[in-house]
Backbone as XML, in Angstrom:
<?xml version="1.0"?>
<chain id="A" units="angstrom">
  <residue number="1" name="UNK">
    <atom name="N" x="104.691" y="-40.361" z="12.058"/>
    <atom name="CA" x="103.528" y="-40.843" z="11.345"/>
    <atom name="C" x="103.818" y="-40.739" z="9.845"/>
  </residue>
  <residue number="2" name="UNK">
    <atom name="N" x="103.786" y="-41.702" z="9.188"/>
    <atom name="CA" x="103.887" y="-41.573" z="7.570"/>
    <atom name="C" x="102.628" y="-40.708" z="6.787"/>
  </residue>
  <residue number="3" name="UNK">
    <atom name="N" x="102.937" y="-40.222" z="5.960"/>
    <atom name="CA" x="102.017" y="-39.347" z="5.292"/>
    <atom name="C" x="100.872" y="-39.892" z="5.038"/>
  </residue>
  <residue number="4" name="UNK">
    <atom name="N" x="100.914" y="-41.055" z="4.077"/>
    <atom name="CA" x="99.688" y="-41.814" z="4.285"/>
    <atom name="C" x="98.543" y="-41.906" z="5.665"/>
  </residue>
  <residue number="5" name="UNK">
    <atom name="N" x="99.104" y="-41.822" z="6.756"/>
    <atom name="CA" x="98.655" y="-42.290" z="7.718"/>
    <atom name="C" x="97.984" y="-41.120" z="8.313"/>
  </residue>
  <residue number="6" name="UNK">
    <atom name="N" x="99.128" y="-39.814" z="8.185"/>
    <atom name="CA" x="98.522" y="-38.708" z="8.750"/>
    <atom name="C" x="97.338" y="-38.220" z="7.782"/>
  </residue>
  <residue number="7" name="UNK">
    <atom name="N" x="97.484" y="-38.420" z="6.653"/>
    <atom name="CA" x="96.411" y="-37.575" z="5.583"/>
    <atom name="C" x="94.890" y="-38.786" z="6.154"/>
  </residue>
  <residue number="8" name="UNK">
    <atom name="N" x="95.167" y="-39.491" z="6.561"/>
    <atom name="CA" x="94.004" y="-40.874" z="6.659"/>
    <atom name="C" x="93.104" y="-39.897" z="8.044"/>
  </residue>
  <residue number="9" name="UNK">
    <atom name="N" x="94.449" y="-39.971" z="8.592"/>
    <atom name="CA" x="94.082" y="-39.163" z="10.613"/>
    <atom name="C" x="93.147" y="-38.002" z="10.731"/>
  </residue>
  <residue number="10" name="UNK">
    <atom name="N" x="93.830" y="-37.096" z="9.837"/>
    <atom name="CA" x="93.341" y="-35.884" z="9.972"/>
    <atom name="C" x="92.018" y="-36.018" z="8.763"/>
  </residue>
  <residue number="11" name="UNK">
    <atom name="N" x="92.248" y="-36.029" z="7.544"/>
    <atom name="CA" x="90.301" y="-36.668" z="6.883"/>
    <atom name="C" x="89.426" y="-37.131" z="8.128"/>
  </residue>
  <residue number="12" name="UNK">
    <atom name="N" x="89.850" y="-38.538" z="8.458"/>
    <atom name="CA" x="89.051" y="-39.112" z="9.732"/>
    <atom name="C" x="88.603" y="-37.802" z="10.595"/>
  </residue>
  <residue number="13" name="UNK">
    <atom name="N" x="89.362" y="-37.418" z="11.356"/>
    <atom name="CA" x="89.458" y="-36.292" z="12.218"/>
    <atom name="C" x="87.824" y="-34.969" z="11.798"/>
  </residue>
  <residue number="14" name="UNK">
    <atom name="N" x="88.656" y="-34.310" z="10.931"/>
    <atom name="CA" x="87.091" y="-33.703" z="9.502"/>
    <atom name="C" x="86.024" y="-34.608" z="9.635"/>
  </residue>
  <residue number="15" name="UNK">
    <atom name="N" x="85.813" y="-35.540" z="9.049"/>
    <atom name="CA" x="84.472" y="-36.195" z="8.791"/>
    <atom name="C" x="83.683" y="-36.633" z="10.040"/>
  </residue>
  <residue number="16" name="UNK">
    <atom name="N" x="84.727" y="-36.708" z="11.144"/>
    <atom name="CA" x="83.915" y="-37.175" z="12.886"/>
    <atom name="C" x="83.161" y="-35.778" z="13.255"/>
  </residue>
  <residue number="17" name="UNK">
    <atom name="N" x="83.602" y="-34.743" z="12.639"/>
    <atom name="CA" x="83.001" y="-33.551" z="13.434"/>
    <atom name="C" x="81.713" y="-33.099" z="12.541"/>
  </residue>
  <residue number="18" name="UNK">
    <atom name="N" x="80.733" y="-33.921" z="11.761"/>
    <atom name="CA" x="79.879" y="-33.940" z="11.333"/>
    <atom name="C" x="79.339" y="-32.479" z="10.689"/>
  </residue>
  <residue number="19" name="UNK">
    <atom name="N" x="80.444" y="-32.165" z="10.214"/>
    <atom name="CA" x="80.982" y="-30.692" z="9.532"/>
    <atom name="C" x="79.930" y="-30.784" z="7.848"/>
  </residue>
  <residue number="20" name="UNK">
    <atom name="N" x="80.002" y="-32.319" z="7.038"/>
    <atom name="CA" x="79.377" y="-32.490" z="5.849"/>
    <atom name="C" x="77.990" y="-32.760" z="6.116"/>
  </residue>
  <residue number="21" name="UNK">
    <atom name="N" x="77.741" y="-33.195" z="7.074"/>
    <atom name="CA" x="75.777" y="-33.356" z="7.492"/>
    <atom name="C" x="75.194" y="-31.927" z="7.454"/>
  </residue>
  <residue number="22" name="UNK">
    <atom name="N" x="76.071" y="-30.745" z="8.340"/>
    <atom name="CA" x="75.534" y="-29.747" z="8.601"/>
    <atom name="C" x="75.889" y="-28.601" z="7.320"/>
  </residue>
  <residue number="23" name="UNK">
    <atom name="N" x="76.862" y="-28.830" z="6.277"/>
    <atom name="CA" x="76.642" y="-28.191" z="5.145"/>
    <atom name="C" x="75.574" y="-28.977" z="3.832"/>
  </residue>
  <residue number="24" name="UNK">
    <atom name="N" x="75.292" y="-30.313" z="4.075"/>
    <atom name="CA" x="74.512" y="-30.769" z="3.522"/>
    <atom name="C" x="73.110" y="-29.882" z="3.916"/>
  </residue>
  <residue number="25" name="UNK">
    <atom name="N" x="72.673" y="-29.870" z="5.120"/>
    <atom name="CA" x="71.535" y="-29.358" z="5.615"/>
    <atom name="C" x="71.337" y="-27.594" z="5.223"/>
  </residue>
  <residue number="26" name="UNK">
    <atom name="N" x="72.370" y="-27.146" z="5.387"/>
    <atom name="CA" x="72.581" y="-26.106" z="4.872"/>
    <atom name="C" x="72.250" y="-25.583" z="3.046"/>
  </residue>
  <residue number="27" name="UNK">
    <atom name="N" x="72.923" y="-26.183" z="2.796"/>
    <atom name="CA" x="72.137" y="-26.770" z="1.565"/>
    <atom name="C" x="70.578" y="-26.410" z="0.851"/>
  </residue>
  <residue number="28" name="UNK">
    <atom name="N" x="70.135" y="-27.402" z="2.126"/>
    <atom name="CA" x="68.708" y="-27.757" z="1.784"/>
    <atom name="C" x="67.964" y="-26.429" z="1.969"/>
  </residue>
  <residue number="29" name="UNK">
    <atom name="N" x="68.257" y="-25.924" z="3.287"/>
    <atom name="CA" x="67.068" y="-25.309" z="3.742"/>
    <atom name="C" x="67.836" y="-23.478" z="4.272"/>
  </residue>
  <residue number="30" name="UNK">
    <atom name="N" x="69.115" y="-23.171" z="3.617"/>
    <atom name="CA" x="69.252" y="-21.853" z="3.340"/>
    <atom name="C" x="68.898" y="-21.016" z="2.410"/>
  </residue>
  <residue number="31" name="UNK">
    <atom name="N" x="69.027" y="-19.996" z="2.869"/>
    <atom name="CA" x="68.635" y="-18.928" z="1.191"/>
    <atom name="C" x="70.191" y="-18.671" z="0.576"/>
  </residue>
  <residue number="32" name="UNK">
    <atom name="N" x="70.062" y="-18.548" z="-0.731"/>
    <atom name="CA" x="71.166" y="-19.056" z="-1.830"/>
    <atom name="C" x="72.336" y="-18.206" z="-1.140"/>
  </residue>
  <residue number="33" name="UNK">
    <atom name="N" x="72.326" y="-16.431" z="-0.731"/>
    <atom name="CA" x="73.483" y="-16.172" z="-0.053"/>
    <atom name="C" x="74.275" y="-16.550" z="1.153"/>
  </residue>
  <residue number="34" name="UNK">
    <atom name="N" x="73.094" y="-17.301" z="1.660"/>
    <atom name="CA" x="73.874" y="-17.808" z="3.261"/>
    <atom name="C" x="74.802" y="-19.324" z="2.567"/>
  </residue>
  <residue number="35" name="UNK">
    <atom name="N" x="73.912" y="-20.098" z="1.693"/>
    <atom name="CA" x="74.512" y="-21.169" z="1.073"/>
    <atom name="C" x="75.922" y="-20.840" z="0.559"/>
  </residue>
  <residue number="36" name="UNK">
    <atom name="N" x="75.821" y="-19.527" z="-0.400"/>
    <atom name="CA" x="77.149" y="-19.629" z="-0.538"/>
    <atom name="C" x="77.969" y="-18.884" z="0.414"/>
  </residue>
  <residue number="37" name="UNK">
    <atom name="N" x="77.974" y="-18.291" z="1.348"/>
    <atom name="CA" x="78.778" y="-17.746" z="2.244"/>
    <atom name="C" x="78.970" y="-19.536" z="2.798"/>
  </residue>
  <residue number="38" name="UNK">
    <atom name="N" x="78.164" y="-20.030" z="3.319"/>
    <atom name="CA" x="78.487" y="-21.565" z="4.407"/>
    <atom name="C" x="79.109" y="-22.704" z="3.300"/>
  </residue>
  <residue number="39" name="UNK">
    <atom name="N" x="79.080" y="-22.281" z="1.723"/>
    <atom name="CA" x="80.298" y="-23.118" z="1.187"/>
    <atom name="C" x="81.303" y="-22.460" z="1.115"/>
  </residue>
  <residue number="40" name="UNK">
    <atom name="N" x="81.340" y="-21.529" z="1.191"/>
    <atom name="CA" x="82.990" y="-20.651" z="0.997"/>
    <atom name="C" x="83.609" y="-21.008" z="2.583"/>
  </residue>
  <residue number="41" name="UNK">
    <atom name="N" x="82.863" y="-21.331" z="3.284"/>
    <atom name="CA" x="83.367" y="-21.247" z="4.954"/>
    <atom name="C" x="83.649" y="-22.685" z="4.750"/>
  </residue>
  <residue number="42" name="UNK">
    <atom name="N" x="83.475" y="-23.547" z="4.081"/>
    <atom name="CA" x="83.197" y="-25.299" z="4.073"/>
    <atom name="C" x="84.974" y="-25.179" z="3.230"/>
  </residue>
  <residue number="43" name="UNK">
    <atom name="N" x="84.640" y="-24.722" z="2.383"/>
    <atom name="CA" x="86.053" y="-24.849" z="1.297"/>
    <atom name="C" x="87.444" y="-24.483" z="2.073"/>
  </residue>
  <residue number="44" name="UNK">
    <atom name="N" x="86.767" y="-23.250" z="2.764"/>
    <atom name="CA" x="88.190" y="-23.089" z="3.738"/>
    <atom name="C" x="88.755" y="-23.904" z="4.724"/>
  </residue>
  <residue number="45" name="UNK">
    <atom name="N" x="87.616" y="-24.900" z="5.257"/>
    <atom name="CA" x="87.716" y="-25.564" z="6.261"/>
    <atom name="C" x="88.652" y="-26.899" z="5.599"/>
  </residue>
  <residue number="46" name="UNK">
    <atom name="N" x="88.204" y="-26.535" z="4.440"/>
    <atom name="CA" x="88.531" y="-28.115" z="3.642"/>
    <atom name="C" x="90.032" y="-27.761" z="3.001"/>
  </residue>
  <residue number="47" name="UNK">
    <atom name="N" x="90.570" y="-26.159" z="3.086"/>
    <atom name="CA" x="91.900" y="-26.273" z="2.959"/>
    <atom name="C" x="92.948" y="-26.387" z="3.841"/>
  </residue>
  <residue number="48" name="UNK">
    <atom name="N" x="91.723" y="-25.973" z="4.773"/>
    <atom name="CA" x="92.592" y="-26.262" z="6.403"/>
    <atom name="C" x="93.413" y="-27.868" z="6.727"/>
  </residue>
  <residue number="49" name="UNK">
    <atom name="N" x="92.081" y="-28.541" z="6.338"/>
    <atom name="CA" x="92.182" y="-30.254" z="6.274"/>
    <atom name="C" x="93.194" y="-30.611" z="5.482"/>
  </residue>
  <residue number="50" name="UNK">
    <atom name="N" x="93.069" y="-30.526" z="4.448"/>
    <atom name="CA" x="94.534" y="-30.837" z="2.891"/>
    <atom name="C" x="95.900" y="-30.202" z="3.245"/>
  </residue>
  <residue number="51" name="UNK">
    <atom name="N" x="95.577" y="-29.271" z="4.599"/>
    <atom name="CA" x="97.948" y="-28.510" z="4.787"/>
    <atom name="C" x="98.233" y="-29.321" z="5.630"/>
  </residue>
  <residue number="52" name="UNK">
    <atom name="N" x="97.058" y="-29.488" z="7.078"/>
    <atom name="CA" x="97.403" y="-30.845" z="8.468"/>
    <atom name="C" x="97.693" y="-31.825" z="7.419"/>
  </residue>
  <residue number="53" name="UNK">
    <atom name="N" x="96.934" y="-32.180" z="6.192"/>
    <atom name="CA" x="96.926" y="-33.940" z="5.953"/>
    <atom name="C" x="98.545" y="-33.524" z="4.982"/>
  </residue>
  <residue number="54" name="UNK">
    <atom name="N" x="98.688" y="-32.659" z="4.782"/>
    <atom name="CA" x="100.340" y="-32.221" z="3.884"/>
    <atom name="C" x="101.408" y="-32.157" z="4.520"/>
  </residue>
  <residue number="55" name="UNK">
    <atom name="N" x="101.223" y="-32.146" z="6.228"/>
    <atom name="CA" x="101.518" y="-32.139" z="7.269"/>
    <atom name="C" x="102.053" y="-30.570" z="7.692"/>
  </residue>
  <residue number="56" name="UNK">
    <atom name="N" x="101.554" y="-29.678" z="7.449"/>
    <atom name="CA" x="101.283" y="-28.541" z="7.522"/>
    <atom name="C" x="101.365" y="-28.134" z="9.493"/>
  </residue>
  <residue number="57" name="UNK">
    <atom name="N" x="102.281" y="-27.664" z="10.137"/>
    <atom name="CA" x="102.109" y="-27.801" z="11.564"/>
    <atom name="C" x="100.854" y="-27.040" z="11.814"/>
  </residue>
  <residue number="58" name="UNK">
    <atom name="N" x="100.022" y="-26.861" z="12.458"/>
    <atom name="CA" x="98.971" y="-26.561" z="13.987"/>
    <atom name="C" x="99.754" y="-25.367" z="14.166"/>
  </residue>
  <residue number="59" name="UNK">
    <atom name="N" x="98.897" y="-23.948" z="14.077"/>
    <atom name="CA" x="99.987" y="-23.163" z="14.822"/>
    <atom name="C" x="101.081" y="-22.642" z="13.912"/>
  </residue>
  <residue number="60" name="UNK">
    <atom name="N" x="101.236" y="-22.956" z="12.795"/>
    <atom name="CA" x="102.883" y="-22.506" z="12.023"/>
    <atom name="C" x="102.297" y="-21.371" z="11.175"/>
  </residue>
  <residue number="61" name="UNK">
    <atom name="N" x="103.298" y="-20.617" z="10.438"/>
    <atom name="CA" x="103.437" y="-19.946" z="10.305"/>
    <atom name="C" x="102.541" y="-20.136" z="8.556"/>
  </residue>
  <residue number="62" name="UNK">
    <atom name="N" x="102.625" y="-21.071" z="8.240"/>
    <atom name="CA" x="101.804" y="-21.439" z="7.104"/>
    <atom name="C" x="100.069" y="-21.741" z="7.730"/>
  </residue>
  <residue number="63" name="UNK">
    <atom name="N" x="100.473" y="-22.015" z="8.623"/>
    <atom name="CA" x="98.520" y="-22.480" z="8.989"/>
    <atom name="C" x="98.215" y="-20.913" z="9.161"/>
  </residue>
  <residue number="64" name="UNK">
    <atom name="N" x="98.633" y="-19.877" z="9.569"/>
    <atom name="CA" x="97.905" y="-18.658" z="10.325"/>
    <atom name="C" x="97.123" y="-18.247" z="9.350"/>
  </residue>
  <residue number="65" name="UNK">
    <atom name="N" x="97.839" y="-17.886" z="7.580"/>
    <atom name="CA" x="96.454" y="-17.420" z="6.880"/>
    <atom name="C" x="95.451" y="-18.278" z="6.575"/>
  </residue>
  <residue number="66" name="UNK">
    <atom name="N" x="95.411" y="-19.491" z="6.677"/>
    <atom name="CA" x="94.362" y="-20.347" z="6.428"/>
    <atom name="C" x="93.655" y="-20.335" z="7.237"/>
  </residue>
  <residue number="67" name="UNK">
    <atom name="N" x="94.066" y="-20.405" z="8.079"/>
    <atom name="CA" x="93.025" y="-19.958" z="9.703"/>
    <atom name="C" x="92.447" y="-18.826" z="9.573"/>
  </residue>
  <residue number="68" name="UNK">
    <atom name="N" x="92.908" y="-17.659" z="9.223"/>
    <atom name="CA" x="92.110" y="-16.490" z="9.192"/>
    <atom name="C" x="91.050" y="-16.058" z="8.442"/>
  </residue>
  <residue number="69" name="UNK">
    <atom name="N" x="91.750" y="-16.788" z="7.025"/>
    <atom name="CA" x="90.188" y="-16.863" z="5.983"/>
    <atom name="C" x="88.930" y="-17.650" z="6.610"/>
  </residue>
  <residue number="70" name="UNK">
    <atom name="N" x="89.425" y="-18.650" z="6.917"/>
    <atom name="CA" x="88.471" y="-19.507" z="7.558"/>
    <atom name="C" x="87.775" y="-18.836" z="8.391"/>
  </residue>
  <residue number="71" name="UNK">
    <atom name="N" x="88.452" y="-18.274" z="9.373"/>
    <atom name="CA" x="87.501" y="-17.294" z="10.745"/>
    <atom name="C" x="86.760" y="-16.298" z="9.410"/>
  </residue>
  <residue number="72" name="UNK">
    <atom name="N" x="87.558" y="-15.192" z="8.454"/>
    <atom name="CA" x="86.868" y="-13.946" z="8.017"/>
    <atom name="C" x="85.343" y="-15.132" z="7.092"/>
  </residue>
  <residue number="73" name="UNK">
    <atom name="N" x="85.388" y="-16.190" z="6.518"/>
    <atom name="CA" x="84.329" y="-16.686" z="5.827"/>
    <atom name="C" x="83.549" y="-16.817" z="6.949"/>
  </residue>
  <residue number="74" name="UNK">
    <atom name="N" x="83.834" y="-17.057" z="8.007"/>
    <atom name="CA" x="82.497" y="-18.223" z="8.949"/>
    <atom name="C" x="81.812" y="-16.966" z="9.622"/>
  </residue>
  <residue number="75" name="UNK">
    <atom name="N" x="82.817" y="-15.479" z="9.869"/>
    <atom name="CA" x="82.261" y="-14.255" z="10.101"/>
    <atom name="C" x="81.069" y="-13.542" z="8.843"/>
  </residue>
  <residue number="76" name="UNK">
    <atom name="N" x="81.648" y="-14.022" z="7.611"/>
    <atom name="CA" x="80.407" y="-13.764" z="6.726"/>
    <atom name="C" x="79.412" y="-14.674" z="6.774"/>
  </residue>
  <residue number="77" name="UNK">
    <atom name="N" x="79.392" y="-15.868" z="6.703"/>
    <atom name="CA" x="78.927" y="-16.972" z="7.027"/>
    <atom name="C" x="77.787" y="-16.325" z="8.311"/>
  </residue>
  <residue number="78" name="UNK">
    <atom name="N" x="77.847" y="-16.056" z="9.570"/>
    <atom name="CA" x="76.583" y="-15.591" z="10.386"/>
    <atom name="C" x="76.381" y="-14.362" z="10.487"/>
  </residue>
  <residue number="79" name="UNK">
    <atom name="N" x="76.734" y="-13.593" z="9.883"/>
    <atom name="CA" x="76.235" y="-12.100" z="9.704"/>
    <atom name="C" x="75.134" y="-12.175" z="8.709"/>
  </residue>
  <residue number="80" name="UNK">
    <atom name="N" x="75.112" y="-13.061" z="7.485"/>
    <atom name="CA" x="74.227" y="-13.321" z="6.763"/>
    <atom name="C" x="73.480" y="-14.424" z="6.997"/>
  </residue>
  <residue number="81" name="UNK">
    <atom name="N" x="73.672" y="-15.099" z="8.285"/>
    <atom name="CA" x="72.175" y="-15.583" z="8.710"/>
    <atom name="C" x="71.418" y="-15.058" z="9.347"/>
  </residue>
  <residue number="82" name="UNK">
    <atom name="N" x="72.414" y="-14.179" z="10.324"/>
    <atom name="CA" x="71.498" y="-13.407" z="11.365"/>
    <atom name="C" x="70.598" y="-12.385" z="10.727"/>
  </residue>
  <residue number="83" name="UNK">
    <atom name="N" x="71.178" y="-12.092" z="9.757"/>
    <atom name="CA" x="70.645" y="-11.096" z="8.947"/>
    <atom name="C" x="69.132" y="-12.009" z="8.083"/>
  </residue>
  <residue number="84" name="UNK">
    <atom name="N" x="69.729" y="-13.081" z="7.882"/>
    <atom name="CA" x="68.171" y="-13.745" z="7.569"/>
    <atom name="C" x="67.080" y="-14.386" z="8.304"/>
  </residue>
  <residue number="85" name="UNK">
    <atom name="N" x="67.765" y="-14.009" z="9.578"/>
    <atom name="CA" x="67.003" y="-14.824" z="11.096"/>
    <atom name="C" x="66.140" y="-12.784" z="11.624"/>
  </residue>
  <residue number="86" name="UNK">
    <atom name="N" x="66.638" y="-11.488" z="10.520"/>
    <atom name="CA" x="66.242" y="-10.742" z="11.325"/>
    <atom name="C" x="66.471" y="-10.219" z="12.282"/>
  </residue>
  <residue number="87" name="UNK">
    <atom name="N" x="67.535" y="-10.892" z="12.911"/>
    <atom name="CA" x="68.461" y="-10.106" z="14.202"/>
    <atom name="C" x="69.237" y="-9.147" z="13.287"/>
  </residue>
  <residue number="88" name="UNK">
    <atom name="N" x="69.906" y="-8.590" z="14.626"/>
    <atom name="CA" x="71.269" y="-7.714" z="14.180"/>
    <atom name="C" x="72.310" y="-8.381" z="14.645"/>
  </residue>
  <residue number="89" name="UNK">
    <atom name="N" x="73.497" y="-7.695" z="13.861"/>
    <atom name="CA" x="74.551" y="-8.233" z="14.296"/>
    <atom name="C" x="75.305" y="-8.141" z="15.905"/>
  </residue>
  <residue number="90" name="UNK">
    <atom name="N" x="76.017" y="-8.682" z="16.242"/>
    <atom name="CA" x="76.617" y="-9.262" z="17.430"/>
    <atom name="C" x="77.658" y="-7.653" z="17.689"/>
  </residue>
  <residue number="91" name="UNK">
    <atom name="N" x="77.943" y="-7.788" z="16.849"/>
    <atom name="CA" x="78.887" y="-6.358" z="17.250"/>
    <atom name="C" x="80.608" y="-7.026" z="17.668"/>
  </residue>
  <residue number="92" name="UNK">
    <atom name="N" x="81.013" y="-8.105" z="18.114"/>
    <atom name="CA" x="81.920" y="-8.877" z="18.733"/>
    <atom name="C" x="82.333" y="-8.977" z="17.713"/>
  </residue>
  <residue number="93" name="UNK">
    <atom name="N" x="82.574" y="-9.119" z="16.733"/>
    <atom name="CA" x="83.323" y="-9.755" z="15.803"/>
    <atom name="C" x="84.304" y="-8.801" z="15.136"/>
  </residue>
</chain>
């Protein structure tokens, strides 16, 4: 796949999983710390997107820390909703 093509694939790929509707919404109707915990989780997601579209392998040894920030943000990311929904935390994580 030429670079062009893959960076086209994998964007496409991101934008089908309606990932920008639900940080848009997020947006709207969070309180300002969950907002920014669910953009710091958005940004990671979005560096995830830019190494595949760099052609970055799935799995390599360069994707693992990007993956992990991503998991440790999206772990702050619902600890501070649950925490604004009034539950407690899950304990699983």
């Amino acid at each position: 796949m030429s670079e062009s093509a893959r960076d086209a694939a994998v964007r496409e790929a991101v934008r089908g999983t309606g990932i920008y509707t639900a940080s848009e919404r997020l947006w709207l109707v969070g309180p300002p710390q969950v907002v920014e915990a669910g953009n710091e989780a958005f940004h990671r997601l979005r560096a995830i997107r830019d190494a595949y579209a760099r052609g970055v392998a799935v799995g390599s040894a360069d994707d693992a820390p990007l993956i992990e920030r991503r998991r440790k943000a999206m772990a702050q990311m619902r600890r501070l909703m649950r925490e604004d929904l009034g539950i407690g935390p899950l304990g699983i994580e």
